[in-house]
C-alpha positions as CSV (number, residue, x, y, z in Angstrom):
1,X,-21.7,6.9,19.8
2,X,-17.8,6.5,19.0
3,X,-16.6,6.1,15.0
4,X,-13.7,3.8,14.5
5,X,-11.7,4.0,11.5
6,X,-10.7,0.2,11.1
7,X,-9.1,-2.3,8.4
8,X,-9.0,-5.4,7.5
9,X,-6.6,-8.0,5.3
10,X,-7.8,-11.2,3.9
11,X,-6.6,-13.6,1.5
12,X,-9.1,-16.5,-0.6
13,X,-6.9,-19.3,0.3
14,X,-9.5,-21.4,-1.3
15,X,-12.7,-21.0,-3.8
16,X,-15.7,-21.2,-1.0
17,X,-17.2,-18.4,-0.1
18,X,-15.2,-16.6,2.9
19,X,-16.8,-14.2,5.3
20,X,-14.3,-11.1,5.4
21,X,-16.2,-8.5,7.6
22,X,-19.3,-9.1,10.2
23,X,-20.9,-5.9,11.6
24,X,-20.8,-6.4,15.5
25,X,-24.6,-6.6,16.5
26,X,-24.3,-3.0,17.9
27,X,-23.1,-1.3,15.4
28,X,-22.8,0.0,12.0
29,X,-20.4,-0.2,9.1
30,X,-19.9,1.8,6.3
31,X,-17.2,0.2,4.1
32,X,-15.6,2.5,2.1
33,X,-13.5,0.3,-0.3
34,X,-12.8,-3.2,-0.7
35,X,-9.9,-3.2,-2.6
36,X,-8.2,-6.6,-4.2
37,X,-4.7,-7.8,-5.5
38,X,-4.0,-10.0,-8.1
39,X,-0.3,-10.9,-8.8
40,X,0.1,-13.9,-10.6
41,X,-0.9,-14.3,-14.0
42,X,-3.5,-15.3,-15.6
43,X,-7.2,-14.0,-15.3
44,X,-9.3,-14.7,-11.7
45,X,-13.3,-14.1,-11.7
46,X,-13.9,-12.5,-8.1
47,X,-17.3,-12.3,-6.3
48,X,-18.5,-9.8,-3.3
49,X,-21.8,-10.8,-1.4
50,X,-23.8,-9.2,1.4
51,X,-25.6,-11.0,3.8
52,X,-28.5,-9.8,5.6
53,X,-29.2,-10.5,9.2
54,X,-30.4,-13.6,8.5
55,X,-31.2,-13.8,5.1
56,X,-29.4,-15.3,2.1
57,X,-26.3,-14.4,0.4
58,X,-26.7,-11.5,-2.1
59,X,-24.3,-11.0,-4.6
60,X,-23.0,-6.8,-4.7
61,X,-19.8,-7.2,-6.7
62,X,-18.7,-8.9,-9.8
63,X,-14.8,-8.6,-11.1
64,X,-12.3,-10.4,-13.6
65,X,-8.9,-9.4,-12.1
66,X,-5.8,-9.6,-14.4
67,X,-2.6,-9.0,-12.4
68,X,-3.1,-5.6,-10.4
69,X,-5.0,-4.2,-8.3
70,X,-9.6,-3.3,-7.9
71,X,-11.6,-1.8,-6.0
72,X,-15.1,-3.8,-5.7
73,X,-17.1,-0.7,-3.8
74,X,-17.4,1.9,-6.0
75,X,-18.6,4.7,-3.3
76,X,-19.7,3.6,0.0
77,X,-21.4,0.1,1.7
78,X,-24.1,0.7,4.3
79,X,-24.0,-2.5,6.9
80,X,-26.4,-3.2,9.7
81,X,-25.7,-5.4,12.4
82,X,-24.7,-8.5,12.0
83,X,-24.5,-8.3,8.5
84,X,-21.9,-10.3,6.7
85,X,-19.5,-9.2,4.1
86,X,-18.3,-12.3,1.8
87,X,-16.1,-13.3,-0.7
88,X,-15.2,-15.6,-3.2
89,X,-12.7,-16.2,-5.8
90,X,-12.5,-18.6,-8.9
91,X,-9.1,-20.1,-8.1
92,X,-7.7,-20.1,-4.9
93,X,-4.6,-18.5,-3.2
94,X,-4.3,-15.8,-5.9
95,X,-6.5,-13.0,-4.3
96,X,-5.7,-10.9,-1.2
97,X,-7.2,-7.6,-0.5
98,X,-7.7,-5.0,2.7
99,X,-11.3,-4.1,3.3
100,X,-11.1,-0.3,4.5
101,X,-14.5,1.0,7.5
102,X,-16.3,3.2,9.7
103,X,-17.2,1.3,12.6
104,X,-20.0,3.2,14.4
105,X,-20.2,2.0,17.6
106,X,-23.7,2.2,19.6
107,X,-23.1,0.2,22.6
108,X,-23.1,3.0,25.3
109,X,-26.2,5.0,23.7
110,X,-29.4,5.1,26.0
111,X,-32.5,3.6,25.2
């Protein structure tokens, strides 16, 4: 078993819902912050949801960013494999973010 320290950037270029992290089929993730930027102005609803292997989107976050900066997991996020970690923001283009992991790899463990 190895443990990867890993991030990732993303920016919402549009309003879908974006997938931002997948947990590799052998592995596990545990995220331990999402964190979000808001520059411009105004006021932009954002949205984090978890996929199950799967299942259906469910809905783990829930934010109104002014300008500045949030953090959408409070202490840690467990993720299986192939879960899916998604986002989605009211106007498009305004949000960027890093999505900071422990990637636990279990590809070279026996049975």
């Amino acid at each position: 078993m190895t443990i990867r320290y890993k991030s990732d950037t993303f920016d919402l270029t549009t309003t879908n819902v974006t997938t931002i992290l997948t947990c590799p089929s052998d592995a596990t993730i545990i995220v331990k912050s999402l964190q979000t930027s808001h520059q411009a102005g105004g006021t932009v609803v954002v949205d984090a949801f978890i996929q199950k292997s799967g299942g259906s989107d469910v809905e783990i976050a829930h934010d109104s960013l002014s300008a500045g900066f949030s953090n959408l997991v409070l202490s840690s996020l467990n993720m299986e494999a192939s879960d899916i970690l998604k986002m989605q923001a009211g106007t498009a283009n305004e949000i960027t973010g890093v999505v900071s992991y422990a990637l636990i790899d279990r590809s070279q463990e026996n049975g």
